[in-house]
GUKOLSE-402941 format. One line per 4 residues: number of its first residue (from 1); their letters; for each residue y negated, x negated, z of C-alpha. Coordinates in steps of 0.1 Angstrom, whole numbers, plus 5000, padded with zeros to 4 digits. Each point is the difference from the previous one (the first is absolute). Last residue first. Layout:
NUM = a = Y/X/Z  ... .
//
This chain:
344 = xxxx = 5013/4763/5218  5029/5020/4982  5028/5021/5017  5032/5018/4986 .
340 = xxxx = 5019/5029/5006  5030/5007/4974  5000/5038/5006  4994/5022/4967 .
336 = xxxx = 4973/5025/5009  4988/4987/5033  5004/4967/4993  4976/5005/4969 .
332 = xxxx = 4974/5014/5023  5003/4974/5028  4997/4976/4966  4964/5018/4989 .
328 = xxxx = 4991/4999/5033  5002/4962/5003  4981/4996/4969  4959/5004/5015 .
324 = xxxx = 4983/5027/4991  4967/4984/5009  4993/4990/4962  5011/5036/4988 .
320 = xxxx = 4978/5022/5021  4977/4969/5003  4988/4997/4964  4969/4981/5010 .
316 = xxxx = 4974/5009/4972  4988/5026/5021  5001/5023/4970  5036/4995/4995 .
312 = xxxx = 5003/5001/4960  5020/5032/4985  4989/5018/5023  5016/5031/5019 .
308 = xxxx = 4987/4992/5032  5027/5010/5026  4993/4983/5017  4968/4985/5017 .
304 = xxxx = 5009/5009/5036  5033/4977/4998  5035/5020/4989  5021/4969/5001 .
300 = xxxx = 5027/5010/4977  5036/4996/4993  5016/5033/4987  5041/4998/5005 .
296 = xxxx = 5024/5022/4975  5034/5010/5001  5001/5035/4989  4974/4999/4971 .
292 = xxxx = 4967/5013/4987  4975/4975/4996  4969/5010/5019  4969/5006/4978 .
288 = xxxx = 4973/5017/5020  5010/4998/5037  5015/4968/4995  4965/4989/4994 .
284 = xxxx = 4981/4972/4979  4980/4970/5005  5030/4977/5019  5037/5020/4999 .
280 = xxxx = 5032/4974/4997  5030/5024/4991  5032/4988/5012  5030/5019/4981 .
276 = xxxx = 5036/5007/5005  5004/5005/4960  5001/5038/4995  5000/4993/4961 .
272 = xxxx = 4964/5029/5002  4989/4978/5027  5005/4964/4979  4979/5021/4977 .
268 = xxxx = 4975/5014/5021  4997/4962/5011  4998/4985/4967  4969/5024/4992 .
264 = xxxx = 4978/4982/5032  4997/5000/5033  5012/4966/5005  5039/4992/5002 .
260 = xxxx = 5024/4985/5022  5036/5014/4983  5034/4995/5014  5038/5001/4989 .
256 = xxxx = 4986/5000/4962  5021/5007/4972  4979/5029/4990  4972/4979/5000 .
252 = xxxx = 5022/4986/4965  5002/5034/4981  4957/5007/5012  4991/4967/4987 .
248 = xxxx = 5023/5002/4966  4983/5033/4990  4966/4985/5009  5006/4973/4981 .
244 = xxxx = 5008/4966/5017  4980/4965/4994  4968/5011/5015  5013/4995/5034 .
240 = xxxx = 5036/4993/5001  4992/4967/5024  5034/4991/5012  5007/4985/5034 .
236 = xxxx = 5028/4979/5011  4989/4968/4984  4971/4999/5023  5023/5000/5032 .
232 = xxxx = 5013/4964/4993  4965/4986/4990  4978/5020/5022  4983/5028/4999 .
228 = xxxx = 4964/5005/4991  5000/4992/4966  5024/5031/4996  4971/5024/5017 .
224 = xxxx = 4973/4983/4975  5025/5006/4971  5003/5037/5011  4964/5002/5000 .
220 = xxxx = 4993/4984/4967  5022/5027/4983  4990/5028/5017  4975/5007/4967 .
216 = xxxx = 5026/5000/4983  5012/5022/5020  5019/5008/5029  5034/4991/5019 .
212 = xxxx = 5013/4968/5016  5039/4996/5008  5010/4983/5031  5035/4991/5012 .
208 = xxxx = 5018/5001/5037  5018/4983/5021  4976/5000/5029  4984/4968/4991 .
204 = xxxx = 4991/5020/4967  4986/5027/5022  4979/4981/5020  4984/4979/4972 .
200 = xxxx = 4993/5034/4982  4979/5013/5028  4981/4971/5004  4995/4999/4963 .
196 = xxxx = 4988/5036/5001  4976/4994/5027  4984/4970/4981  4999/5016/4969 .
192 = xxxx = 4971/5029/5018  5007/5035/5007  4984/5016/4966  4987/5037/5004 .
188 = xxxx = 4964/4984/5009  5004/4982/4967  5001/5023/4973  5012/5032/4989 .
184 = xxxx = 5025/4979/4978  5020/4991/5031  5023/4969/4999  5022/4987/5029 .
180 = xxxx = 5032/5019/4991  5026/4985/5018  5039/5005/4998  5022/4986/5021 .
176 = xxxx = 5034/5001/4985  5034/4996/5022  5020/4973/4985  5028/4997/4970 .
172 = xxxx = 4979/5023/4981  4993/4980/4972  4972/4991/4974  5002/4985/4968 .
168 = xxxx = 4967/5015/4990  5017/5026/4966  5034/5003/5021  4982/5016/5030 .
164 = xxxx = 4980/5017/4973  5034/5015/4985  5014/5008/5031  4971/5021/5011 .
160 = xxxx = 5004/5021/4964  5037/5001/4998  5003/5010/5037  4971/5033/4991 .
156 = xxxx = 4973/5008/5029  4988/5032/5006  4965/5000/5019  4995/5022/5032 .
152 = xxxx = 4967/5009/5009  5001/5021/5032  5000/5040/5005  4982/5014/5025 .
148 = xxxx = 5019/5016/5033  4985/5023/4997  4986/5028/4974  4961/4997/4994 .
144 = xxxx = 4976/5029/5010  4989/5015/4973  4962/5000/5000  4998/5003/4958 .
140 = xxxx = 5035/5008/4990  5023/4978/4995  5008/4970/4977  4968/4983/5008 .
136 = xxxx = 5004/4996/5034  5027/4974/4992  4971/4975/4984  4973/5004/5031 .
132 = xxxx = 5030/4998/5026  5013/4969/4985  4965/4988/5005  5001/5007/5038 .
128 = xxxx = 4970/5016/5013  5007/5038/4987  4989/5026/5024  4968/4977/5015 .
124 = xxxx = 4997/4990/4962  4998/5035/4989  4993/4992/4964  4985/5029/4978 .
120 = xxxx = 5028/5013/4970  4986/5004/4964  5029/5023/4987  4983/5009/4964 .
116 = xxxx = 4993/4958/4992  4980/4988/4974  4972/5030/5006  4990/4984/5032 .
112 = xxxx = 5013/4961/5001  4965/4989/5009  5012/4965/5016  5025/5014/5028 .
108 = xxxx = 5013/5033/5012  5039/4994/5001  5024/5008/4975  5014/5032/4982 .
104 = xxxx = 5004/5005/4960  5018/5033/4996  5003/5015/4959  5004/4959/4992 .
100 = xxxx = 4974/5000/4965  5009/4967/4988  4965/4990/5001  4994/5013/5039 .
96 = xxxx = 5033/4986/5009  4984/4961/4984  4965/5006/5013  5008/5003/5035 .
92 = xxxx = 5005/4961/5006  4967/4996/4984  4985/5022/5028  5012/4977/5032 .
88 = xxxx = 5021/5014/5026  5029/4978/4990  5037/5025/5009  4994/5026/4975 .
84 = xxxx = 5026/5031/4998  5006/5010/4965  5015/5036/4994  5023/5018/4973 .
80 = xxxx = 5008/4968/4980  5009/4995/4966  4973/5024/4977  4976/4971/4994 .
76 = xxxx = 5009/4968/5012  4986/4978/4966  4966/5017/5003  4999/4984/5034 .
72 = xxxx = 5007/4968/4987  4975/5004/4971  4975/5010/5026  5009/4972/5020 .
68 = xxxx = 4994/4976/4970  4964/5017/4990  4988/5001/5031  5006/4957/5009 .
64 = xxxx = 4990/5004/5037  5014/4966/5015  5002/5001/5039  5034/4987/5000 .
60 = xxxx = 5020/4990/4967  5003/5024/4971  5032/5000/4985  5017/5028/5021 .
56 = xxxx = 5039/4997/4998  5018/5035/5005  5028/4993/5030  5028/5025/4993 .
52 = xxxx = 5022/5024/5024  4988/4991/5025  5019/5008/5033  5024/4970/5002 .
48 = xxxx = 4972/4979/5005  5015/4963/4987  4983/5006/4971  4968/5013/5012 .
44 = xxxx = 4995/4963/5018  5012/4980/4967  4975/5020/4984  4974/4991/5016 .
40 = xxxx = 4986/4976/4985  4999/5022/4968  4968/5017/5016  5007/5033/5011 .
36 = xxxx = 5004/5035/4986  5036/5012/5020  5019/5029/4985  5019/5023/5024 .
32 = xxxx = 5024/5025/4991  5001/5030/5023  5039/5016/5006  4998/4996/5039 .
28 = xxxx = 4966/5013/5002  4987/5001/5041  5025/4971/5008  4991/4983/4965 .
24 = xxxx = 4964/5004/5006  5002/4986/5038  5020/4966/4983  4973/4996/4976 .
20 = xxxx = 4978/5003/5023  5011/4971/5023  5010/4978/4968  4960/4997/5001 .
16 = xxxx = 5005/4975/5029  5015/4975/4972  4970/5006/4981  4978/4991/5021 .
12 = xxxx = 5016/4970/5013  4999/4987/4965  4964/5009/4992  4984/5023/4966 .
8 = xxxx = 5007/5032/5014  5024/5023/4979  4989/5029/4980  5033/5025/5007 .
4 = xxxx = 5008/5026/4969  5023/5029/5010  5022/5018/4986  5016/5031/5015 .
//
């Protein structure tokens, strides 16, 4: 069987997606899987052992561009047996309906009849984990998932990892404390610089190192949680944000001892390493989007106006996060990999 995946357009997303392709090898042992994504991702399919190929999709998110995905589409005809669509928006149908996939299945979303011939209606009582909402897909409609679920579990090559530790001059003479303090949902999923740096600072005097973790966009926030520490401690972290790819972000968190992350994509990746993992919850849920790993703590406050989902905190206070004070975050790191330390 061959099967065409359209891939979401988010890193965590995508690394939860690994779920279902995981059920459809279990249910299909011989299936190849082909992965339409954006080429960021590739780095994410590659180290999947499941797909088979990642297709690059050109068109970035939200852009409709017809004529291109009809050309794509066009392109696929007569390689795959059925497409299964993980966006739930109509131009992400247009592609399998072009190439002409016999079985095109995906979730009811933006007037997808006709696009898709196994048009499935969310349960979301049944169904309220995402990973639930991409595995379902590979069975029949109101199958009742197999336990325990799979988890994300990325390959990682020696040559490759050793090669980017070579590439930033970095070493693993100490444990590694990774943080990810970025979030490109916005800024109620960001714990603030402060917290990090606190964090950090008790680590290092532990004996540790720091490496920092995001975007280019991350960039200014890792320098902000640097600027914070003092000379003597400052030199021993490194602000990787922006400066990695994601290919070299993913080789050197698997280095990592520890991670303190947001809920954001870095997290489902440090999860899908099975780095012993603090993940910092403010706007979001847990019980949406947990990272799916052994050793893993959730830090959250759970106040009466969270889980809001926005990107912004309506209140304008940012209390889930600004009340979530660092001393948990280190109990929760001393649970997973001892060294117990205490900050003011």
């Amino acid at each position: 069987m061959r099967i065409l995946i359209v891939g979401p357009s988010w890193v965590g997303d995508m690394v939860m997606a690994q779920t279902l392709f995981q059920c459809l090898k279990q249910r299909h042992g011989d299936c190849q899987i082909d992965v339409l994504a954006p080429e960021w991702s590739r780095p994410i399919l590659e180290r999947m052992p499941e797909v088979r190929r990642a297709l690059s999709f050109p068109l970035g998110h939200g852009v409709l561009q017809l004529a291109t995905r009809r050309r794509i589409g066009k392109s696929l005809a007569g390689e795959y047996d059925q497409a299964i669509l993980l966006p739930n928006s109509l131009k992400s149908a247009l592609v399998p309906y072009f190439a002409g996939i016999p079985k095109r299945i995906g979730w009811k979303g933006e007037m997808r009849y006709g696009l898709l011939n196994d048009l499935r209606r969310l349960d979301e009582q049944r169904y309220p984990l995402m990973i639930e909402r991409f595995m379902a897909l590979a069975f029949a409609p109101g199958a009742d998932l197999p336990r325990p679920y799979p988890r994300p579990s990325l390959r990682i090559e020696s040559a490759s990892r050793d090669a980017a530790l070579g590439r930033f001059a970095l070493t693993l003479d100490r444990p590694v404390l990774a943080l990810c303090p970025g979030a490109e949902f916005g800024e109620a999923k960001r714990w603030p610089s402060e917290y990090y740096a606190r964090v950090a600072e008790a680590k290092i005097r532990a004996g540790w190192q720091v490496w920092l973790f995001g975007s280019k966009n991350d960039h200014p926030v890792g320098e902000d949680i640097r600027a914070r520490l003092i000379p003597g401690l400052r030199e021993e972290a490194v602000n990787l944000a922006g400066e990695t790819s994601l290919a070299e972000a993913i080789d050197l968190l698997s280095c990592a001892a520890a991670v303190v992350s947001n809920d954001s994509g870095l997290m489902h990746v440090a999860a899908a390493l099975n780095r012993p993992l603090v993940a910092v919850y403010g706007s979001t849920s847990p019980q949406f989007t947990p990272p799916l790993a052994e050793q893993v703590e959730i830090v959250r406050l759970g106040l009466e106006c969270s889980p809001c989902f926005d990107r912004t905190c309506r209140f304008g206070h940012y209390n889930c996060l600004r009340e979530l004070a660092p001393q948990p975050v280190l109990e929760a790191l001393d649970r997973l990999v001892g060294d117990p330390v205490e900050v003011d």
